[in-house]
Every structure is written in C-alpha cells, then in structure tokens.
C-alpha positions in Angstrom: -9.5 0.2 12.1 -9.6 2.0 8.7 -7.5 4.7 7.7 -9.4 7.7 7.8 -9.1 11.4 7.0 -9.6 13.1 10.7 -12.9 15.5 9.6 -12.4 17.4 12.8 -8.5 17.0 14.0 -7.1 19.0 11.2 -4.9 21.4 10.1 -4.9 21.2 6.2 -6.9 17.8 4.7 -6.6 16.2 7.7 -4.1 13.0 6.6 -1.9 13.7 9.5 -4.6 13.5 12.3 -6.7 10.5 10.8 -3.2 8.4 10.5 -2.6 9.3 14.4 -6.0 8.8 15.8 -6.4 5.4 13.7 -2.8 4.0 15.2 -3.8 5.9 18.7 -0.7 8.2 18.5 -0.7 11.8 19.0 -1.9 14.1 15.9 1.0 16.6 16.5 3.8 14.0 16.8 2.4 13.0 13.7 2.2 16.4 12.1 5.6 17.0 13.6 7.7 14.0 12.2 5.9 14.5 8.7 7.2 18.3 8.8 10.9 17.3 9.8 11.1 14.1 6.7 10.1 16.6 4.6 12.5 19.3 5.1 15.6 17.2 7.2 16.1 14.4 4.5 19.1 15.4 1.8 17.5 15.9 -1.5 14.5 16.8 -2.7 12.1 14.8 -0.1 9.8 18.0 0.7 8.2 17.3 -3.7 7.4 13.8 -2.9 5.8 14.2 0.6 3.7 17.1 -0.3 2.2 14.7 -3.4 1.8 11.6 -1.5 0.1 14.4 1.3 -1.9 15.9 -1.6 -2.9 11.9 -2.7 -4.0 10.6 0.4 -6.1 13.7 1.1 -8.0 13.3 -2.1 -8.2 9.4 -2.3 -9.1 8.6 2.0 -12.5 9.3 3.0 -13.3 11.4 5.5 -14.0 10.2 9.3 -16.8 11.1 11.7 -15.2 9.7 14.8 -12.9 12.4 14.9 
C-alpha cells in the first residue's frame, strides 16, 4: 500500500493518520510517539520534525480510503 495523506483521519494535514492507517497501526499512537520525538529528544529535534511534518503534508497526496 501507498503512503497516503488520511483525507478524513486528521488533525492538522493529515501525515500522522495516513502513515498509521497505511501500516494498520493506530492514528493516535502515531500522533502520540511523533509529539513525544519531537519534544523528549535533547536538542533541537522539535525544528526538524515540524519541517519534515510540513514536507510530507505538501508532497503526499491525499487518500480517499480514509
């Protein structure tokens, strides 16, 4: 399956929930676990997730499936 931006399962652009629904993991564990590498990794991690975030919700296509 294709990585897909969730069109429906979404709290921002939708990254989060269209990596867990194309693996068949849970959106918020997801959402979750990208929140905590963000802010729990020493330095300045939150810069770098937020772009690649930012990146993939431009670039991925949006899905109708979920």
């Amino acid at each position: 399956m294709r990585f897909k931006r969730a069109k429906r399962d979404r709290w921002l652009l939708g990254v989060c929930g269209g990596l867990a629904r194309s693996q068949g993991w849970n959106p918020n564990v997801v959402r979750l676990v990208t929140a905590v590498l963000a802010i729990a990794i020493p330095g300045f991690s939150l810069i770098p997730v937020l772009i690649i975030y930012i990146i993939l919700g431009a670039v991925l296509p949006e899905s109708d499936e979920f």
